[in-house]
Kinemage of the C-alpha trace (Angstrom):
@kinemage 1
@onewidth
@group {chain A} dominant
@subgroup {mainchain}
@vectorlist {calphas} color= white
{ca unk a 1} P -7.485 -7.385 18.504
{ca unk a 2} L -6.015 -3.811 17.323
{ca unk a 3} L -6.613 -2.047 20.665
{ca unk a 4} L -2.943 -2.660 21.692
{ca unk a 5} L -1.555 -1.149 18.867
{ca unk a 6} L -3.901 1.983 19.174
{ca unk a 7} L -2.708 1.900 22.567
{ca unk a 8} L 1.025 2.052 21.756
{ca unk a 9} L -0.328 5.157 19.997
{ca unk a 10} L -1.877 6.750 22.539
{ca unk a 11} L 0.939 6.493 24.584
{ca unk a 12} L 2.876 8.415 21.749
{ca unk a 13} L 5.034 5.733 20.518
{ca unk a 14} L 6.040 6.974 17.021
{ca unk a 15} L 4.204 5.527 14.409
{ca unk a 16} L 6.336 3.589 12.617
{ca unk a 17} L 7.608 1.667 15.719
{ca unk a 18} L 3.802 0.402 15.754
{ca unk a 19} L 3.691 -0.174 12.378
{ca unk a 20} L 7.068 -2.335 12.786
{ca unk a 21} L 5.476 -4.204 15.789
{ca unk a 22} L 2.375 -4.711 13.503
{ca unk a 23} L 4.417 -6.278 10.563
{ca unk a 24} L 5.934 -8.662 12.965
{ca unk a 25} L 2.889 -9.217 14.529
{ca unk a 26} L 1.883 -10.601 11.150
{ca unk a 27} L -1.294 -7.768 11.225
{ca unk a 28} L -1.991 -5.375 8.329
{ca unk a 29} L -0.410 -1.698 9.077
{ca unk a 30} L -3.004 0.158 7.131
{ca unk a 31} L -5.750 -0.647 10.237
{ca unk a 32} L -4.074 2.535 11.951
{ca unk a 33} L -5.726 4.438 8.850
{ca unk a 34} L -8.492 3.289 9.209
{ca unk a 35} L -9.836 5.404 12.852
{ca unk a 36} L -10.833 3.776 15.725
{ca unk a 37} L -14.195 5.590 15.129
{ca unk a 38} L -15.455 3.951 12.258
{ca unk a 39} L -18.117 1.921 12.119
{ca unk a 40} L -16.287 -1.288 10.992
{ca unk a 41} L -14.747 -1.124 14.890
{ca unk a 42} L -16.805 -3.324 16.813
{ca unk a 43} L -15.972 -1.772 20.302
{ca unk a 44} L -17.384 1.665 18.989
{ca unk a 45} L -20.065 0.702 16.666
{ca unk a 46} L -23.863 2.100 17.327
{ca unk a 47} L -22.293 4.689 19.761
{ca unk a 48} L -22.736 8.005 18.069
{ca unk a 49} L -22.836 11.705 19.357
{ca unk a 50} L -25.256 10.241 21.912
{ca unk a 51} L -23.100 8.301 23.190
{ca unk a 52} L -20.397 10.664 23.226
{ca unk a 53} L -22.957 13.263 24.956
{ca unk a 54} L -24.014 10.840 27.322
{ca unk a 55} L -20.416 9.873 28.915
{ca unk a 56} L -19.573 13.263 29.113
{ca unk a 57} L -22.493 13.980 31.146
{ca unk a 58} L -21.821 11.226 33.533
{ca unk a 59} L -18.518 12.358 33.833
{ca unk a 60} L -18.920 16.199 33.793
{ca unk a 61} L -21.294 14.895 37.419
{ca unk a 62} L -18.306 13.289 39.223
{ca unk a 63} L -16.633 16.733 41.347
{ca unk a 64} L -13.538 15.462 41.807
{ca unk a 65} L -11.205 15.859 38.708
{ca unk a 66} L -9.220 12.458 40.133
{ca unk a 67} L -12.195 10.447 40.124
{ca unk a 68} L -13.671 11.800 37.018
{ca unk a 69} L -9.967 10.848 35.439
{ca unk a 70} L -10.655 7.410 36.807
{ca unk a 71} L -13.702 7.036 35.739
{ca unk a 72} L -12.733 7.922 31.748
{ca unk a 73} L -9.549 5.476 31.898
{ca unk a 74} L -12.301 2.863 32.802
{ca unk a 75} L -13.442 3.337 29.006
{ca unk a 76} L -11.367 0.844 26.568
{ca unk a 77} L -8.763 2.666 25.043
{ca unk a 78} L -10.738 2.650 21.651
{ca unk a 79} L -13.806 4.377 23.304
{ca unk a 80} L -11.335 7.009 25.027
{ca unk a 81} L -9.910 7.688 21.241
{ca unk a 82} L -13.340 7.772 19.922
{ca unk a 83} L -14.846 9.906 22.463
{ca unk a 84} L -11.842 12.550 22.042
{ca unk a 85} L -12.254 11.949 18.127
{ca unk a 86} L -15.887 13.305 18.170
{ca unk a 87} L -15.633 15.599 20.763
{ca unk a 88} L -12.600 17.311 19.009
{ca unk a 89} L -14.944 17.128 15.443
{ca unk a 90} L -17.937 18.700 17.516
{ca unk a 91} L -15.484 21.463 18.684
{ca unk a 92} L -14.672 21.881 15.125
{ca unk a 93} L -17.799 21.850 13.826
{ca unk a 94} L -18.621 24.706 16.207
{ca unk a 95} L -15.728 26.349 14.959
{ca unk a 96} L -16.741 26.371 11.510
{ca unk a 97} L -20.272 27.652 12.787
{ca unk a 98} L -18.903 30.382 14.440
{ca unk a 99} L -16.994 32.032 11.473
{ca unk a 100} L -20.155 32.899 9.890
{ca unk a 101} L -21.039 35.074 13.222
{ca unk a 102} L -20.003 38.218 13.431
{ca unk a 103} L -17.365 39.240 16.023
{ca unk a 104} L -20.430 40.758 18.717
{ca unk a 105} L -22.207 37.781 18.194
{ca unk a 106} L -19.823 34.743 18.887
{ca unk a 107} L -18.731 37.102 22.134
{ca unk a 108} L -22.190 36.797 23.280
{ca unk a 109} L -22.340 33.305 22.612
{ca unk a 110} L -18.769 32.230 24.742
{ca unk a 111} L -20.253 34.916 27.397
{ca unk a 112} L -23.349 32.672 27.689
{ca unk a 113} L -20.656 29.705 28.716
{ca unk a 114} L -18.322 28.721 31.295
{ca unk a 115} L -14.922 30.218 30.484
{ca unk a 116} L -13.001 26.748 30.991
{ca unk a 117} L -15.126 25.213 27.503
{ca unk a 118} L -13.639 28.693 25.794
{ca unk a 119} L -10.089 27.440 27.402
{ca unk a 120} L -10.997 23.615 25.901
{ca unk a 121} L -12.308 25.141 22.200
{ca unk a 122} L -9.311 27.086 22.196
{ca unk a 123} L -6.619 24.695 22.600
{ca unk a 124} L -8.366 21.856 20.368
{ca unk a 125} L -8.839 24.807 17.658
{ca unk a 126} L -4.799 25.504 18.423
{ca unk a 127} L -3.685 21.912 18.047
{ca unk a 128} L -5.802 21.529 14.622
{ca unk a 129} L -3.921 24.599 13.102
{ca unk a 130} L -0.335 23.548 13.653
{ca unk a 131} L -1.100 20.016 12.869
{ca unk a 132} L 1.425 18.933 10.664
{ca unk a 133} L 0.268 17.683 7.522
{ca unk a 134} L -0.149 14.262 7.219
{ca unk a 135} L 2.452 11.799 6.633
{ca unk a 136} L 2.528 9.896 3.107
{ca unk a 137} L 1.787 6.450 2.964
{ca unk a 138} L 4.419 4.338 4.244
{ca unk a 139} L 6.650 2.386 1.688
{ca unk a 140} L 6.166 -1.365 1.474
{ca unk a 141} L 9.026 -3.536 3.149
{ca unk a 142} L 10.448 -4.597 0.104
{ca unk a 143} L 10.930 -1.224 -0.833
{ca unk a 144} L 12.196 0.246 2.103
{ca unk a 145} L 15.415 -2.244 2.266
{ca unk a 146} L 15.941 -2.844 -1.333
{ca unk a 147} L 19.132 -1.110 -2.373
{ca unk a 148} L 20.953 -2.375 1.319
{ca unk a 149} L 23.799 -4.821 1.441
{ca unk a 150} L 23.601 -7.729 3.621
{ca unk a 151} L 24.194 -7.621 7.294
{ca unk a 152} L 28.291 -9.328 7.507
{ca unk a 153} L 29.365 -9.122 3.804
{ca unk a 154} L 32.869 -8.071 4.545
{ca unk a 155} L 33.153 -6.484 0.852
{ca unk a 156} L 34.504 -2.803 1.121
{ca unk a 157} L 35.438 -0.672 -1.449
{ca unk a 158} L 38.402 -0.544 -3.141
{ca unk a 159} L 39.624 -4.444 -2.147
């Protein structure tokens, strides 16, 4: 029932043009809070890092980066989110790992890899650090409109 919204989202529609669709929608804003990983999200619910491990597997065996594109816009838009979600978490997990290595030791450990995941870690690691901070709640409707003056009053100053 919220997939379409997330959608608008991942098609970076700004946030509070969702949350306006929402509102007329009659449908609680807050639910884009609340990630399309959790467990309360029927269309992800039971699939865990196995999951996760598992798709990426069957796609990292398709050659062909069209195909393999294909195949991962076959997933519903929630399980895209939530497969980027936890991938992005296990990248910083890893990250988090790593800083307790010393320098010779977390060379030795990318060395052991395919340069392209290095490439991947790197630019998820990037996005996470100039992430802006998050955005405060959003004000309620009645708050957001309450000092405006009607739409026609024909009342101008001095008259």
């Amino acid at each position: 029932a919220y997939e379409k919204y997330f959608k608008m989202l991942a098609m970076h529609l700004p946030r509070g043009a969702v949350e306006q669709k929402m509102i007329a929608d009659g449908v609680d804003p807050s639910i884009l809070d609340n990630p399309p990983g959790n467990s309360s999200d029927p269309a992800v619910e039971g699939k865990g890092h196995e999951w996760v491990n598992k798709v990426g597997s069957e796609l990292n065996k398709i050659e062909d980066p069209h195909h393999r594109n294909q195949a991962f816009k076959r997933l519903s838009v929630v399980e895209r989110t939530h497969y980027n979600d936890t991938i992005k978490q296990q990248y910083y997990d890893l990250a988090d790992r790593l800083e307790h290595n010393t320098p010779e030791e977390r060379e030795a450990y990318w060395a052991a890899l395919d340069p392209a995941q290095k490439r991947t870690f790197d630019d998820v690691i990037a996005q996470r650090q100039s992430a802006p901070a998050p955005a405060p709640a959003p004000a309620s409707i009645s708050s957001r409109y309450s000092g405006l003056v009607a739409r026609g009053s024909n009342v101008s100053p001095g008259r």
